[in-house]
N, C-alpha and C positions, 0 to 999 in steps of 0.2 A: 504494500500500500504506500503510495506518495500523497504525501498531501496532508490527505487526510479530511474528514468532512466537517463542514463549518458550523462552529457551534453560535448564530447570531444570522440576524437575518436584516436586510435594511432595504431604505425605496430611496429615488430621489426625486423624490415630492411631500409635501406636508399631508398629514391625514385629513382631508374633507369632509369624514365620517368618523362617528364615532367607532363604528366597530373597525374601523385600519387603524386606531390608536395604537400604540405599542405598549406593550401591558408589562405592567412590573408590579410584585407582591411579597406578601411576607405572610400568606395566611392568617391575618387581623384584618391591615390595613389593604388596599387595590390602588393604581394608580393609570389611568388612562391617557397616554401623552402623545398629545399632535405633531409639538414641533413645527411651529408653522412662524418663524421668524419676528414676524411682525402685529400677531396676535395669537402669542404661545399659550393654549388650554392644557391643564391637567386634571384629570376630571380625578375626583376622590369617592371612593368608596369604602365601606367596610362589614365586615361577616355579619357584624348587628346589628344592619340596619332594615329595618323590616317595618314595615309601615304597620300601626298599631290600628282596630277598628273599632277600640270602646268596649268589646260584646266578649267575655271572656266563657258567656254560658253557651255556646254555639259550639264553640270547643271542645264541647266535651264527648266522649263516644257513645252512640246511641245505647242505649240501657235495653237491650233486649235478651238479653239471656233468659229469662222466664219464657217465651215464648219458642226458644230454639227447638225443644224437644219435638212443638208440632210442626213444624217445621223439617226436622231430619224425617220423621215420620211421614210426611209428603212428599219428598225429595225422594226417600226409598219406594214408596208404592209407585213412580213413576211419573209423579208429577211434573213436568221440565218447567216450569213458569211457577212454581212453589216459592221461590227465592226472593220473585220480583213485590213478595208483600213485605219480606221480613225488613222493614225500615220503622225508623219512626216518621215519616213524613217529611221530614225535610230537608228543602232544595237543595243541589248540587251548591259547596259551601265550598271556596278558594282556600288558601293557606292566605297566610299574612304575606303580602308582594314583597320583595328584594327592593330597595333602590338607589340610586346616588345619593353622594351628599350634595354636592355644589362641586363647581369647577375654580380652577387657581385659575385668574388670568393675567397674562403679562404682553399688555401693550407695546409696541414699540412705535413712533414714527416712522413712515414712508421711507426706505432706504434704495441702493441701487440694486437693483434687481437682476443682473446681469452675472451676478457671480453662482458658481454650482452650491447645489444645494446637497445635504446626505443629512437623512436621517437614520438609524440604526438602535438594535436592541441587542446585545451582549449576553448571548444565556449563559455564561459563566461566570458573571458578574452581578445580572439582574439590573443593569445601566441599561438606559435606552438614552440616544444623545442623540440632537441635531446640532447644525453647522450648515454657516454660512459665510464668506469671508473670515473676519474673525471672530465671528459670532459666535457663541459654543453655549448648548443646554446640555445639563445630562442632571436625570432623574433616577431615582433606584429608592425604592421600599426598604429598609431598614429590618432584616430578621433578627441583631441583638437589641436594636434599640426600640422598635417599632415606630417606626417614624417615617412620613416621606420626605423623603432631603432630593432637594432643587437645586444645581448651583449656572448662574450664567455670567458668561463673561463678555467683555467686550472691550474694546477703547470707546470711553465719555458716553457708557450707558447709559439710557433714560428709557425708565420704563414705569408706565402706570400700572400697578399692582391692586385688584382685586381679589375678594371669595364672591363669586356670584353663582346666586341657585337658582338662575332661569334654566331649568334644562328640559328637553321637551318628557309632558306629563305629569310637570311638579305641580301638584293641588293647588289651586287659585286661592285655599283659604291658610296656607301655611303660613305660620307667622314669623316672620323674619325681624331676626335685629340684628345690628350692624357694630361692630365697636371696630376703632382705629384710635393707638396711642404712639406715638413716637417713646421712644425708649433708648439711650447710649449709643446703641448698635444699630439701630435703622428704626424699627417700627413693630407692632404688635396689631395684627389683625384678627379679629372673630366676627364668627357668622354662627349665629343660633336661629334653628329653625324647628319653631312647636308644633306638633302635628294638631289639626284640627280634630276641635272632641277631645283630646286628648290630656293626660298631664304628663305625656313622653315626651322629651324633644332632645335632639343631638343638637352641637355644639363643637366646628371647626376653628382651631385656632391655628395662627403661622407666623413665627417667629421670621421679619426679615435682618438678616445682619447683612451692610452694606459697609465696600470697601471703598474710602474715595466716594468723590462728592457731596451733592446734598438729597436728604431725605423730608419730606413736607407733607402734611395730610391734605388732600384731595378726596375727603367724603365720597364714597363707600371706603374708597381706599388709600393708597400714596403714593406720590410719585417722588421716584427717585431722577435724581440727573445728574450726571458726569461722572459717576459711579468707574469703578475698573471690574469689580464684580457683586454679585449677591446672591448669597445664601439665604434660601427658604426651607424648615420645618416645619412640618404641618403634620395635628393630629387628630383625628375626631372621635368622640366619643358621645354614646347613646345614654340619655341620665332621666332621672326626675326632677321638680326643682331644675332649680340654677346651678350650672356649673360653675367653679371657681377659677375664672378665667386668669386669675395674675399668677396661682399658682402652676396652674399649665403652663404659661409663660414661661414663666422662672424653671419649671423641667425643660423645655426646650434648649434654654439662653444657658441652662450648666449643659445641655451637649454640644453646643456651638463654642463653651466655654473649653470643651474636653473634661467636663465635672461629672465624671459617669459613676454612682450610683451602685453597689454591690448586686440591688433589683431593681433595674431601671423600671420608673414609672411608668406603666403599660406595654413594656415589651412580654413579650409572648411567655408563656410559664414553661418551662425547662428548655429557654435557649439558653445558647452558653454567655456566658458573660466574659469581660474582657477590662483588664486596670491599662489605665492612660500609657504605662509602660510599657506594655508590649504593641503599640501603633505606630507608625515612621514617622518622625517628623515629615508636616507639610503644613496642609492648609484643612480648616474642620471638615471641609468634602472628603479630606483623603482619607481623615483619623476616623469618619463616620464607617466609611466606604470598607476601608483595612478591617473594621470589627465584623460589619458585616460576613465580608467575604469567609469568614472562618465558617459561618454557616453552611452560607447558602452554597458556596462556591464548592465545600467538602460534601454538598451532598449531589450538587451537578454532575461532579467529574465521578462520579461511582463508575457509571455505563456509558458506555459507548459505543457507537453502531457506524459501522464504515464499508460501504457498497462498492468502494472502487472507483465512482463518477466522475466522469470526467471533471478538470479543474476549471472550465472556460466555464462549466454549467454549476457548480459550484459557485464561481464569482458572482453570478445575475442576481438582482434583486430578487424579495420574494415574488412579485407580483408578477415578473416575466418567469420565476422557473411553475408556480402553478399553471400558465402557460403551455408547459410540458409534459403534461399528465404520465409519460414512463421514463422519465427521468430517476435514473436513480437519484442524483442530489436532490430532488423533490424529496426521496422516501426519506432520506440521512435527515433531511432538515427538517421534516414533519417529525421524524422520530425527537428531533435534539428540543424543537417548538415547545412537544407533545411534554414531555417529561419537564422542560421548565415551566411551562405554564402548570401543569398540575405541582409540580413543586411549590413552587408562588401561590396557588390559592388554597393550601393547605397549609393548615394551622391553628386557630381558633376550633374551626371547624374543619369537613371535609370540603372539596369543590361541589358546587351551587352549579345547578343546569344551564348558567352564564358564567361559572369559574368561579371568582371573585367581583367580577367586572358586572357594568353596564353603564352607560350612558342613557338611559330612558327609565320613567319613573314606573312607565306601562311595560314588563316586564315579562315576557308568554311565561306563562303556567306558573307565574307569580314569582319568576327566577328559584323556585323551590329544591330541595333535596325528592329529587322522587325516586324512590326506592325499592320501584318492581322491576326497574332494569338499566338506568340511567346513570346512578350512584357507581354501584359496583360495577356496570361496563368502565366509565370514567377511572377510578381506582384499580383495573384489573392489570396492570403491571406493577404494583406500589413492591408488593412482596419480591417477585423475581430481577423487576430491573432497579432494584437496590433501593428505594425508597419509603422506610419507617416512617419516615417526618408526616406522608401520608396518611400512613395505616394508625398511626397515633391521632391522628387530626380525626379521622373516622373513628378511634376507638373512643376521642370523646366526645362525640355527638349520642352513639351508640350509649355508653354509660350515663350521659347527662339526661338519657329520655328513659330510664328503664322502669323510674318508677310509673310514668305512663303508661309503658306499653303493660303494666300491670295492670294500670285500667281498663283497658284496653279488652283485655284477658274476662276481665270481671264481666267487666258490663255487658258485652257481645255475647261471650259464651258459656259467663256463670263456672271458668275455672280460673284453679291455678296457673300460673307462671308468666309468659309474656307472650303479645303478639303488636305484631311493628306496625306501624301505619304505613302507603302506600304514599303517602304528600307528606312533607313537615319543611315549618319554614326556619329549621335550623334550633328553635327553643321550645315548642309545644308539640310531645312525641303521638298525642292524642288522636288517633281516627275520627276523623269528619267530614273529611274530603271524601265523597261518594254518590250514588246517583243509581237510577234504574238502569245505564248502558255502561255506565263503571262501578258496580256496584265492590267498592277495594275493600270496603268494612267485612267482605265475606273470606279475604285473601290471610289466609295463616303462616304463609312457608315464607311470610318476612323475615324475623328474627330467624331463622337459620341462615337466609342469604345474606343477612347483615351479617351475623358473629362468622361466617365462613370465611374475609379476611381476616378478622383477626386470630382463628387457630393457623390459617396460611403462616403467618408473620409468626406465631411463636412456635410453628415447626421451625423454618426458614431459620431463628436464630435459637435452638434450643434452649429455650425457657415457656414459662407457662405463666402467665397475667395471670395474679385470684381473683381478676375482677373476671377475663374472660370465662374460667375457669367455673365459676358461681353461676354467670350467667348462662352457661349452655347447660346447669343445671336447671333451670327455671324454664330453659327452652323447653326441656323434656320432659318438665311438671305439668306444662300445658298440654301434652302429648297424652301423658298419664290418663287425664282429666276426661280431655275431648274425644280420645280415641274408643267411645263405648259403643257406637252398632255396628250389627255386622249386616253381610248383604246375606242375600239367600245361600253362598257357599257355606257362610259360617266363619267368612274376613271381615279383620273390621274395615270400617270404611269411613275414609275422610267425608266428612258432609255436615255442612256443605261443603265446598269447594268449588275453588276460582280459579283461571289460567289466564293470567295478567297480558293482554286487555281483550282476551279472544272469547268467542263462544262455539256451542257447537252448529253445525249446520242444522240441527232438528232440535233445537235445544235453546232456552235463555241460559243467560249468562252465568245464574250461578247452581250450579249443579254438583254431581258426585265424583270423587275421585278423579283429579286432575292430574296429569302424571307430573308434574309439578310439585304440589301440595305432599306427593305419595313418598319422592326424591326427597324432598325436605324432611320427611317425617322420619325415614328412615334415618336418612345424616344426621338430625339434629338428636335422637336415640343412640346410634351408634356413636357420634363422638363425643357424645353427655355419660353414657357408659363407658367411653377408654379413660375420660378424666375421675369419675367416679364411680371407682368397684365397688364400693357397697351398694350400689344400686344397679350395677352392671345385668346381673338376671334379669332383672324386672324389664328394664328396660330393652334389654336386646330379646328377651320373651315377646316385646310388643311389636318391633321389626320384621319380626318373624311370620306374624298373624295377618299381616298385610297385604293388599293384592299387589300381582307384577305387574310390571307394564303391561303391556295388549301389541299387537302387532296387528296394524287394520288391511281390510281387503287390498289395498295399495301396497302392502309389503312395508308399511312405514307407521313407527313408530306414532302411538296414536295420541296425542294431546289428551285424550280422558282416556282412562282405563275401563272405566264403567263402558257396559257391551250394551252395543244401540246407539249410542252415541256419537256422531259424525263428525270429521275434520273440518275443518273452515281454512283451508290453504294459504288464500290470502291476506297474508297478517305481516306486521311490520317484528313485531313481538315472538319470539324462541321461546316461550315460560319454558313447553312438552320437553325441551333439550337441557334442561336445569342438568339433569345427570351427567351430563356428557362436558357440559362448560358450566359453571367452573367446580361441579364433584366432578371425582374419578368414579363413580357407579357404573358409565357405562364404556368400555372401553375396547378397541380392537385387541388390545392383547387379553383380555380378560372377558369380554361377554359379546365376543365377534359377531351372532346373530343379533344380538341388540344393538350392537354398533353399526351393522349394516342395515338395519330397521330406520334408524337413527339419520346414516347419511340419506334414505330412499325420505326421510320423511324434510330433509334439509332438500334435497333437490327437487319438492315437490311446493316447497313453501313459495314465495308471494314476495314479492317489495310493499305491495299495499300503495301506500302512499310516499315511499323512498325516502324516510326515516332516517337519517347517516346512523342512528344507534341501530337500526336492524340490522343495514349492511357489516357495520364491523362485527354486532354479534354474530350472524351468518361467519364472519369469515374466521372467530373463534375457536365455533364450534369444529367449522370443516378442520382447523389445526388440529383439532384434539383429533378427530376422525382420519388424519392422515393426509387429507385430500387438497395438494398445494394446488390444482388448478383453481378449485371452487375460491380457494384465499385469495388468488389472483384476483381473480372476476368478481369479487366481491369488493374487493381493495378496488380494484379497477374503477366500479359502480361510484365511489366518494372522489376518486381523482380524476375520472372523467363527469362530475357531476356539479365542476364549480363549488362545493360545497366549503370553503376557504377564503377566509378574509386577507389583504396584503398584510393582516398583524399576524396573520397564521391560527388565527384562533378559529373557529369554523361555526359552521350556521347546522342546524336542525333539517334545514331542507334543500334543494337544489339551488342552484344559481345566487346564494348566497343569502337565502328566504329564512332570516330569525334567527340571532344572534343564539349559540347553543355549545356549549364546550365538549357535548358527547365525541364526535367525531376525533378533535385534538387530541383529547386526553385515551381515548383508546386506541388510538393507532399504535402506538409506540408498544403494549399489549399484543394485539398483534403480529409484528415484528417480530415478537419476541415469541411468543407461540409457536409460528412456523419454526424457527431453530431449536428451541431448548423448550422441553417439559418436564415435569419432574413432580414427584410425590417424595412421601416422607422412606420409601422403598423405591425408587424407580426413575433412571435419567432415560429421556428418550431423547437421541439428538438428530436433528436435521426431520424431524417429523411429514415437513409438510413445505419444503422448499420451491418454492416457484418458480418455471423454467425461468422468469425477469428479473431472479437475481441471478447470476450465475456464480457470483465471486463475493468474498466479504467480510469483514472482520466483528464479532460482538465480543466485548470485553466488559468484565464486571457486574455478570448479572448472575444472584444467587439464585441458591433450589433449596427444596426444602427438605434435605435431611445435611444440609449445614456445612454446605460448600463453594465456593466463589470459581465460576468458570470461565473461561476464555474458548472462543470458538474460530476458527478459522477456516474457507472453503475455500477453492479455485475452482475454474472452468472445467478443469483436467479429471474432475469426479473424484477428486481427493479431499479430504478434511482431518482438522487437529485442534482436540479437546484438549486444555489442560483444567484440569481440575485440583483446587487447594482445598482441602475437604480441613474443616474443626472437630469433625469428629471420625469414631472411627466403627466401623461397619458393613457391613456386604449389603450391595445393592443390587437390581437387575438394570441392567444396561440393554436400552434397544434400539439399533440404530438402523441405516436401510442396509445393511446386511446380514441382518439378523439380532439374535437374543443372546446373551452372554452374564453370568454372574461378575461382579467386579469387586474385591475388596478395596474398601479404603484404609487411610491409617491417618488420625488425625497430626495436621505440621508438615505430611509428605504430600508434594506434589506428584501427578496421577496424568502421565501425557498419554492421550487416546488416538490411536488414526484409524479411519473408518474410510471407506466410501461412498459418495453419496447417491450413488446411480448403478 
C-alpha cells in the first residue's frame, strides 16, 4: 500500500446548506460549521436538547395488562385483527423533537473574492477549518473539556459577532434574551431561550478572547476590529430557573486562561483529564486542541481500512468523489467519515437518527433514538472496529431508562423484568409512541436487541459490567412471566407479537410468534442463563419449549412462525433475520438449512420505499450468510442512490431526501463484516469479499474472544491474518478454504495465510 487512504474530507466552496456543514462532536456538545468567509455560521447543538411539551401524563405506557389474557386468548383461536383493540385509545403520540440551539455568527465585510477558497474536516483531529487568503477558521468540539473552541485569524480583523436563534422551525413563541458584557479579554455573550409553556429553557454562552484591537458592544452582539485573532468558547446547557451566567463565564475564561480544573465543568464523565503541564507551549487553541487530541484522536486511529485507491481519487473533494459511486476512495473515506462521525456523536448518549446534528427545529421522526432497527444498525461496528466510547454512550442510555422499561413491563403485560420502547427521545424510556399500523407497544424483543451490544463489548474485552450482567437478568424475568400459553403442539408461544414495522399478508399487524420476538427470547434466556447459573435450568428449560423457525412454501425463512401466516416481501425492515445479524442463531457453518432459508428469504425481500437503513441491513445480513455479491448490490443501492451529503453524513432516503445518520454510521459495519466475523469461539475471515474490492488493508479491528487483528489481501487470491490475541484459547477458524481449529496463547502473535478464492 502507498499512500495510504485519507482520513478528512474537504470542498472548495462554503456550505449553503445546513446538512454540507462539517460536523464536529464530543458526544455532549455538536457543532455545525459552514465556513463561509464573510458570514461564518456554526450552528450548536447538544444531546439534551429536546423540546419539552408540558404533558408528562401522555408519557406514560398504556396500563393494559389486565386485559392481555383476553386478548392472547383471541390471538390463539385465530383471530388476526384481535390486537388492533388492545390500546387505550390514544393517538399516535411523537417523542419529544431533537433541536438546535442557535447559531455562532461571524460577520465579516465585503472582501476580495478572487483568492481560492478550502474548507476541510480532519477526522483525526475533529478540526474542521476554512481558508481564504489569510483568513483561517478552525473549529473542533472539545472531548476533555467539553466545549466548542473557534479560533480565527487574520490581519486587522473585524468581525460582528453574534448567538442568533433564527433557525428554520424555531417556535414563534420562544422566549429569547440576549446578554452582551465586555470583559478584559474581548467580550461575554448569552442567549437564553425559554421554551413556551414551559419552565425548561437552555442557555448558550461564549467567551470571546480577542488579540489586538478593539472590542465594542453592538447589541445583540460585538464587534470587534483590527483584531490579529479570536478565540470563541461556547457552551450550552439545558436548566430550570436561570442559569448562572458569570459563573459559566468564568469556567470558560480559566480554559482560555489554561486554569483546567481536576473535573472540568461539564466535560463528559470519565474522559480523561489532563494538568496544564503536559500541553506545548503555544496559543489557548493549541493547549485546548493538545488535551483534546488524547481522546478523541487515540480512539480514531484504533482502525483502519485501506482499498488501495488510486491517489488522484483520493485527492478530490468529497462532493466530486461521491460523484464516483465505485471508487474505492469513496468506500476508505465513507468508512474513515463513518467511524468519526459516530465517534463525535457518542457520549452523553448514543447517536440520535441525525447523529448529534441538525440545523432545523422540525426534525423527521423527532431526531429520536428508534430502537427496532436504526440504533443498533448505527452502532453495529462500535465492538469490532474498536470503539467502546460508543458502546459506553449506549450503555448509558440503556441503564438510565431501565427503570422505565420496568414500567413498561408492568403496565402492558402485568410482568416482571423489562421491555424497551421502540421511540425514546434520549430521557423518557417509557412506550407511547404507537398506533393501529405501528402498533411498537406490542414489540418485546427490544431489551434483548438493546443489551446484545453490550454483552458484544464485554466478550470483545473480557470482563462483565454488573450492571449488564443484572440487567439481562431482568431480560429473562420478563420471559419467565410472559412466556405462559402454549399453541395446540403444547409450545409456548410469544403472543402477542410484532415484526418491526411488517405485517403478515393475511394478517394485522400484531399477531403470534414472530421469528423475531422467538430469536430474542431465546438469546435473551440463553445469555441470562450463561451469566446466571443458578437460574440456568429454568431458564434454558424455557428455550427449549419454544417453536422453530418455519421455512415457508418459498423455501424462505418465514417472518412468523405461526403456520397460516403469510410473508409480506416488500418491507424496508429485516426484524425475521434478527438471528442471523446481529445473533449467531443462524448460521452457514452451524444451521446450513436455516441459513439457506435465511438467504432464499433475503433474496426475496423488497427495498419498499429505499430506506438506506434497509439497504445496509440487507447487506449485513448477506455478510453473515456469506454472500459478497448480495453486499455489493446492496452497498451498491446507497452509492448509487445519492444518499450522501458533501459533509459525508447521509440522508434516510435517495437523492439526499432527510437528513438521517443510519447510512454513515453503518457503512463502516459493513466493511467490516464482509472481512472479519467472529464470536466468543469462532474467526471467520474474508467471509463475504466483493469481487470491487480486490486488494486491501484493515488494521485494528477487534473480535470477541479478545484479540486485535490485522488483515491483508491482494489481487493474486492470497491473504494474511495477524492476530494479537489477550487471551489464551482454541478457536474454530473459517476461512474460504475451509474449517480449521486454531490455538491461541495470550502476548503471542498468530500470523494466518489463507486464500481467498
Amino acid at each position: 500500500m502507498t499512500g495510504g487512504p485519507v482520513h478528512g474530507t474537504w470542498e472548495p466552496e462554503p456550505a449553503a446548506r445546513w446538512e454540507d456543514a462539517f460536523l464536529s462532536g464530543n458526544g455532549h456538545h455538536g457543532a455545525l460549521v459552514f465556513g463561509d468567509p464573510r458570514a461564518d455560521r456554526t450552528v450548536v447543538t447538544h444531546h439534551t436538547l429536546v423540546r419539552p411539551d408540558g404533558d408528562d401524563e401522555h408519557r406514560r405506557p398504556p396500563r393494559l395488562a389486565a386485559g392481555l389474557p383476553a386478548l392472547q386468548d383471541r390471538l390463539l383461536a385465530g383471530d388476526t385483527t384481535a390486537a388492533e383493540d388492545f390500546t387505550d385509545g390514544r393517538p399516535l403520540q411523537w417523542v419529544r423533537p431533537f433541536h438546535p440551539a442557535f447559531q455562532i455568527r461571524l460577520n465579516r465585510p465585503p472582501d476580495d473574492t478572487g483568492h481560492p477558497y478550502r474548507r476541510s474536516v480532519d477526522f483525526t483531529t475533529g478540526e474542521t477549518t476554512a481558508t481564504r487568503s489569510r483568513w483561517t477558521s478552525r473549529v473542533f468540539v472539545s472531548r476533555a473539556d467539553d466545549v466548542i473552541v473557534q479560533h480565527v485569524t487574520a490581519p486587522h480583523l473585524t468581525l460582528d459577532v453574534s448567538l442568533d436563534p433564527r433557525l428554520p422551525g424555531a417556535p414563534a413563541r420562544l422566549g429569547i434574551g440576549h446578554g452582551a458584557v465586555l470583559t478584559p479579554e474581548g467580550a461575554l455573550l448569552s442567549l437564553r431561550a425559554r421554551y413556551p409553556g414551559s419552565d425548561l429553557a437552555y442557555t448558550g454562552v461564549t467567551l470571546i478572547a480577542v488579540t489586538g484591537g478593539t472590542t465594542k458592544l453592538v447589541p445583540p452582539g460585538v464587534l470587534v476590529e483590527g483584531a490579529t485573532e479570536v478565540l470563541l468558547l461556547t457552551r450550552v446547557r439545558r436548566h430550570t430557573g436561570d442559569l448562572d451566567v458569570t459563573a459559566e463565564g468564568r469556567a470558560l475564561r480559566d480554559l482560555a486562561d489554561g486554569d483546567f480544573p481536576d473535573g472540568p465543568d461539564g466535560a463528559p464523565e470519565g474522559t480523561p483529564q489532563h494538568t496544564p503541564h503536559d500541553a506545548p507551549a503555544g496559543t489557548p487553541y493549541d493547549v485546548l486542541l493538545h488535551r483534546h487530541l488524547a481522546a478523541h484522536r487515540t480512539a480514531y486511529d484504533r482502525v483502519t481500512l485501506d482499498l488501495a485507491a488510486a491517489p488522484a481519487e483520493r485527492a478530490l473533494p468529497g462532493s466530486a468523489l461521491l460523484a464516483r459511486p465505485r471508487s474505492a476512495a469513496l468506500l476508505e473515506r465513507l468508512f474513515a467519515a463513518g467511524r468519526y462521525h459516530l465517534l463525535s456523536a457518542s457520549g452523553l448518549l448514543p447517536p440520535r437518527l441525525t447523529g448529534l446534528w441538525t440545523g432545523d427545529w422540525n426534525t423527521a421522526w423527532s431526531g429520536a433514538f428508534t430502537t427496532n432497527a436504526n440504533l443498533n444498525l448505527q452502532t453495529a461496528s462500535a465492538a469490532a472496529a474498536a470503539l467502546p466510547e460508543v458502546t459506553e454512550a449506549h450503555a448509558a442510555l440503556v441503564h438510565r431508562q431501565l427503570p422505565d422499561w420496568r414500567d413498561n413491563a408492568r403496565a402492558i403485560f402485568g410482568t416482571r423484568g423489562i421491555v424497551a420502547p421502540s421511540h425514546t427521545d434520549g430521557e423518557c424510556g417509557h412506550t407511547y409512541h404507537f398506533s393501529r399500523e405501528y402498533p411498537l407497544h406490542l414489540w418485546t424483543a427490544g431489551a434483548d436487541w438493546l443489551l446484545k451490544p453490550l454483552v458484544d463489548h464485554d466478550e470483545t474485552y473480557g470482563t462483565r459490567d454488573p450492571r449488564t450482567v443484572a440487567a439481562l437478568a431482568e431480560a429473562a424475568l420478563f420471559y419467565e412471566d410472559f412466556l405462559t400459553r402454549t399453541d395446540a403442539d403444547g409450545r409456548l408461544a410469544v403472543v402477542p407479537s410484532y415484526s418491526p414495522e411488517n405485517r403478515p399478508a393475511n394478517a394485522s399487524w400484531g399477531t403470534v410468534d414472530a421469528a423475531m420476538d422467538l430469536s430474542a427470547a431465546r438469546h435473551a434466556l440463553r445469555t441470562a442463563a450463561d451469566h446466571h447459573p443458578e437460574h440456568a435450568d429454568r431458564w434454558r428449560a424455557l428455550t427449549d419449549r419454544l417453536p422453530p423457525h418455519r421455512i415457508n412454501a418459498d423455501g424462505a425463512l418465514a417472518e412468523w412462525a405461526r403456520p397460516g401466516l403469510a410473508d409480506t416481501y416488500d418491507h424496508r425492515h429485516l426484524s425475521h433475520l434478527y438471528g442471523v445479524w446481529p445473533l449467531d442463531e443462524i448460521t452457514p457453518h452451524d444451521t446450513p438449512e436455516l441459513a439457506a432459508a435465511a438467504r432464499r428469504a433475503l433474496e426475496l425481500r423488497g427495498a419498499e420505499n429505499d430506506s438506506a437503513h434497509g439497504h445496509l441491513h440487507h447487506a449485513l445480513v448477506a455478510a453473515r450468510l456469506g454472500d459478497g455479491a448480495r453486499v455489493a448490490h446492496a452497498l451498491g443501492r446507497v452509492l448509487d442512490g445519492d444518499y450522501f451529503h458533501a459533509s459525508l453524513m447521509s440522508a434516510h432516503y435517495p437523492h439526499r431526501d432527510v437528513y438521517n445518520a443510519d447510512a454513515a454510521h453503518a457503512l463502516p459495519a459493513v466493511l467490516v463484516e464482509m472481512l472479519v466475523q467472529s464470536t466468543p469461539g469462532r474467526l471467520v475471515l474474508l467471509p463475504a469479499l466483493p469481487a470491487t474490492c480486490p486488494e486491501g488493508e484493515l488494521r485494528g479491528v477487534r473480535t470477541r474472544f479478545g484479540a486485535t487483528l490485522d488483515l491483508t489481501w491482494t489481487p493474486d487470491g492470497s491473504a494474511t491474518a495477524v492476530l494479537r490475541p489477550d487471551r489464551t484459547h482454541r478457536i474454530d477458524l473459517r476461512t474460504p478454504s475451509g474449517a480449521e481449529p486454531l490455538d491461541l496463547v495470550a502476548g503471542e502473535d498468530r500470523v494466518i495465510s489463507v486464500k481467498t478464492r
